[in-house]
N, C-alpha and C positions, 0 to 999 in steps of 0.2 A: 503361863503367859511368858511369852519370848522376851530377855531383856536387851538390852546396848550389847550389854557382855556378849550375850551367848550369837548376837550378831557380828561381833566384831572374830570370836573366833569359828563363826561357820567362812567368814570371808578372810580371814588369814591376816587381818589387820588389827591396826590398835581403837581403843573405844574411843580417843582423841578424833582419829581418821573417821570414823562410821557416823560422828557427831556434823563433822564438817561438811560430809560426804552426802548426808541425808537433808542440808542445808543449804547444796549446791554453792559451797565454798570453792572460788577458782583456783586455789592453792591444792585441791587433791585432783590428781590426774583423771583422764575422764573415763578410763577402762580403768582406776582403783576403782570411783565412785559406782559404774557401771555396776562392778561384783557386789559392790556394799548393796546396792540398792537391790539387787538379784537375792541375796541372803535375807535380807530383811519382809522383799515379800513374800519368800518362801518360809521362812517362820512367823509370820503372821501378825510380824513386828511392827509398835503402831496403827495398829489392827482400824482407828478410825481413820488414817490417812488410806487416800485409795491408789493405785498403783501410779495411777495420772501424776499422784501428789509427789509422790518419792523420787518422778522420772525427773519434775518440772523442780521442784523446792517448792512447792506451793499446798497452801492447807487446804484446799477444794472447799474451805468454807467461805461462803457470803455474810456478810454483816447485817441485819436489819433493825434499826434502832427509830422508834415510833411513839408520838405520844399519846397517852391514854390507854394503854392496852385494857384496862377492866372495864373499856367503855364496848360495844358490839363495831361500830365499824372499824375503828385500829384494830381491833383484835380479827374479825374477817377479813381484812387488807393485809395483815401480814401472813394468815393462813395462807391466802392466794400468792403471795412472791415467797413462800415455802414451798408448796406444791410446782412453783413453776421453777423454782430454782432447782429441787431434786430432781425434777423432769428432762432436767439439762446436764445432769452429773456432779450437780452443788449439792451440799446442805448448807442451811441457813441459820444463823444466831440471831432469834431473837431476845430484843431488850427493850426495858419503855425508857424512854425518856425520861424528863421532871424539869418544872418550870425554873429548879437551880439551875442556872451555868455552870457551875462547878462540877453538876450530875455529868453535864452533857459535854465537857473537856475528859472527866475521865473515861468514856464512852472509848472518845474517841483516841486517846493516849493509851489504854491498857486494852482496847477490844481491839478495833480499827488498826491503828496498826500495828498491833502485835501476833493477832490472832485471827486475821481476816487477809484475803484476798482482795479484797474490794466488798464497799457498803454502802446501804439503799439508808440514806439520813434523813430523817423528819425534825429540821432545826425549830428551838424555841428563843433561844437568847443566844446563842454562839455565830457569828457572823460567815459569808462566805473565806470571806479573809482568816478569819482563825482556823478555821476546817480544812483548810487549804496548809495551813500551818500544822496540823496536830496531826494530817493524816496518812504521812510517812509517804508520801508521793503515791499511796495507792487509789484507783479507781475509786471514785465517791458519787454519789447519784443522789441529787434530792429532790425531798415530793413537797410537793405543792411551795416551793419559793421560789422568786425570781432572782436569779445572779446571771454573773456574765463569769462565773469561774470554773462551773461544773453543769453537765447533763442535768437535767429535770423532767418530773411527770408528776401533771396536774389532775385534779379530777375537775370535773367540767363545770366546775362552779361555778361561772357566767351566763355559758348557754343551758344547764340546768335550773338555775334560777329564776332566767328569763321565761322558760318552757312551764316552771310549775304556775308561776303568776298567770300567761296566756291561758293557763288550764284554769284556772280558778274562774278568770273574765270567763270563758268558755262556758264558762255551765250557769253562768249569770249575775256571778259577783261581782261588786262595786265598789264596796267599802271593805279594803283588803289591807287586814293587819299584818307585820313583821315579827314575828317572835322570836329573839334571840340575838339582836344585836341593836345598837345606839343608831338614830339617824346618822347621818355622813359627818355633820357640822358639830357632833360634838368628841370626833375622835377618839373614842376610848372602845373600838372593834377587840373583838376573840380574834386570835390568829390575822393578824390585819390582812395576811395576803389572799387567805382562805375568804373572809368575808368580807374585803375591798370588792375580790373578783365576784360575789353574790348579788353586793351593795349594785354594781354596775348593769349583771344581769336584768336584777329588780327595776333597774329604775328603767333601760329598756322599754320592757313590758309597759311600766305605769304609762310612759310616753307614747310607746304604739296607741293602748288603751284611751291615751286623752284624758288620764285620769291625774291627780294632783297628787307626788309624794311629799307628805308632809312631816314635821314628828310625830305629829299624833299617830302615824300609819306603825309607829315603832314600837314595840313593847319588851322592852331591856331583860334580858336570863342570861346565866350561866348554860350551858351546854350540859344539862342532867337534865333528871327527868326532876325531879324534887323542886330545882330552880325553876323549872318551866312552871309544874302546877301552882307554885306560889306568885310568879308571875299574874297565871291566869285568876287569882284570888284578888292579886291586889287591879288591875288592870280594871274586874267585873265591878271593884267598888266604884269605878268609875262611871259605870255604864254606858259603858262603847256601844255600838253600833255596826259592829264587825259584822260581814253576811260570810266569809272566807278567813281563812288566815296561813301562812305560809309559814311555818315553821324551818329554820337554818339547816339542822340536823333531823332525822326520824328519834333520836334519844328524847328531842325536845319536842316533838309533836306528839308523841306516845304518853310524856307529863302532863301537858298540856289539854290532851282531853281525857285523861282523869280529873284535871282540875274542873272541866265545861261539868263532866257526870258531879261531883258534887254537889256545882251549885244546880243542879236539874235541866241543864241546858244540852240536848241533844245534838250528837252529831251523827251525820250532817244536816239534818233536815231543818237544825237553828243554826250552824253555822257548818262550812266545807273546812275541812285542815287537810294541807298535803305538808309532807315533810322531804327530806335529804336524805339520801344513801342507800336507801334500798336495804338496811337491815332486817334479817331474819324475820323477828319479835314482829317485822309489821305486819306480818300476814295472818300471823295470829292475834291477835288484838280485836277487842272489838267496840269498834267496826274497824275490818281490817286497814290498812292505814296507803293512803294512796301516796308516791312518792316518785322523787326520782332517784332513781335506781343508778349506781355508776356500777360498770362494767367491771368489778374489779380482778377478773381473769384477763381482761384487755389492760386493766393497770400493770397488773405482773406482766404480763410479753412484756409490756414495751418496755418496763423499769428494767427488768433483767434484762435483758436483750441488749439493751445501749453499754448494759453496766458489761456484759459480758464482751461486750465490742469495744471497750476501751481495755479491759482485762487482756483479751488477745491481742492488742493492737501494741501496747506496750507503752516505754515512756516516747516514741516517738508521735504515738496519738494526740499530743498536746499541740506539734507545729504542722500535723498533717489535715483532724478533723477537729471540725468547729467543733462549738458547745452545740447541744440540740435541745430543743424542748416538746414533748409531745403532748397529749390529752385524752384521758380514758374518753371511753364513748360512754353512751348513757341510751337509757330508755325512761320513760314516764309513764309509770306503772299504775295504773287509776283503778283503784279500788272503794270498799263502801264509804269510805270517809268523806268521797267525795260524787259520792252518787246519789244526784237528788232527783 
């Protein structure tokens, strides 16, 4: 493997110059840098930088920092802005997150700007304003929060939630439980922005419906599968009257009717569950798991795409183009869960 040295004497310079030169330092002239950068991709120097990288000063990589990744859809959302970022000449770093701030400062302090070109961010405790701070002036993109400081892409949490509740009225339910988050009035949501915009969906729906959302309608988990089925343990001492129930995520609809099979409560033909996201695991499950599905090949375009549009645009893209906000699309995927 080719080192500094043997690059700096195929191009006749010193290893100080080849250092600067591969940095696009405006102190080495632009036919010295030209030859350094000629030598280096001729010996195969920096072998993961691509020729783009060595013209531009730039590491051709993207950032992607995400929470949850041992969970199915963080972990399939950021396959898809990998596949779509190499698609486009990037490779992609990914990282998980962690409900520490201090995780999610050094993310951005030692990856973000040191090692990235620009990064697709899933904040948990770090504010627009600090991210803005830590992120070395380069291109940042985040998913699912609202600011007015950077580009953002939402998955359709609102008009998905609304669409799975109309499905449930639809095939004749009435009495239609929440699984996985606190009614509105007691403020203590997962992700407030992710299940504010569901909160709003749902209640929609209820309204269209004519129907009354109550607390009772609420049944409090964690976003696992283990939190859901003990959910649905303590929920059943209750004995509810669910004919439907709408699960936040597909993790937590997937808990949730291992917890109905326990107590010998079939689904759906005792009660419909649809779930969120369109994960994998739903179609295999049984009964396969009906859900809404977000697009998340339409989440990468558009994530990369804005991110790579402010990438090329440069630092004058701050006074030239707005913030933008987009929203994957979605399908409502109805399966036996909910086929009665």
């Amino acid at each position: 493997m080719a080192t500094i040295k043997d690059v700096a004497e195929s191009a006749g310079v010193s290893i100080a110059t080849v250092s600067y030169a591969l940095r696009s330092d405006p102190r080495i002239a632009e036919h010295t840098a030209d030859k350094v950068r000629a030598a280096a991709e001729h010996l195969h120097y920096a072998a993961n930088l691509s020729a783009r990288s060595l013209r531009l000063g730039k590491s051709g990589v993207i950032g992607v920092a995400v929470y949850e990744l041992n969970k199915p859809y963080p972990s399939e959302m950021s396959a898809a802005i990998s596949r779509e970022a190499n698609r486009l000449g990037f490779e992609a770093i990914v990282q998980q997150t962690s409900s520490h701030r201090s995780h999610e400062i050094s993310i951005l302090r030692n990856v973000t700007s040191q090692l990235c070109d620009a990064t697709i961010f899933s904040p948990g405790k770090v504010t627009a304003e600090e991210i803005a701070a830590l992120g070395a002036g380069k291109p940042i993109l985040l998913l699912d929060t609202e600011n007015s400081l950077f580009d953002s892409v939402f998955t359709p949490s609102e008009e998905g939630a609304e669409a799975a509740v109309r499905h449930l009225v639809g095939i004749g339910c009435r009495r239609i439980g929440i699984l996985g988050a606190y009614h509105p009035s007691r403020r203590m949501n997962l992700k407030s922005d992710v299940v504010q915009r569901r909160l709003h969906g749902i209640k929609k729906a209820f309204d269209e419906s004519n129907m009354e959302l109550a607390e009772f309608n609420f049944i409090p988990s964690l976003w696992d599968m283990e939190s859901a089925r003990r959910a649905v343990d303590e929920v059943l001492s209750r004995k509810p009257s669910f004919d439907g129930l709408f699960c936040m995520t597909d993790t937590v609809a997937l808990g949730a009717i291992r917890g109905f099979n326990d107590h010998g409560i079939k689904v759906p033909s005792d009660i419909a569950v649809i779930g969120f996201d369109g994960i994998e695991e739903g179609k295999y499950s049984i009964p396969s798991l009906s859900t809404v599905k977000t697009d998340i090949d339409d989440l990468a375009r558009k994530a990369v795409s804005l991110l790579i549009d402010r990438l090329n645009a440069g630092q004058s893209a701050k006074d030239v183009m707005p913030v933008r906000s987009l929203t994957a699309s979605y399908d409502l995927v109805q399966r036996e869960s909910t086929t009665v």
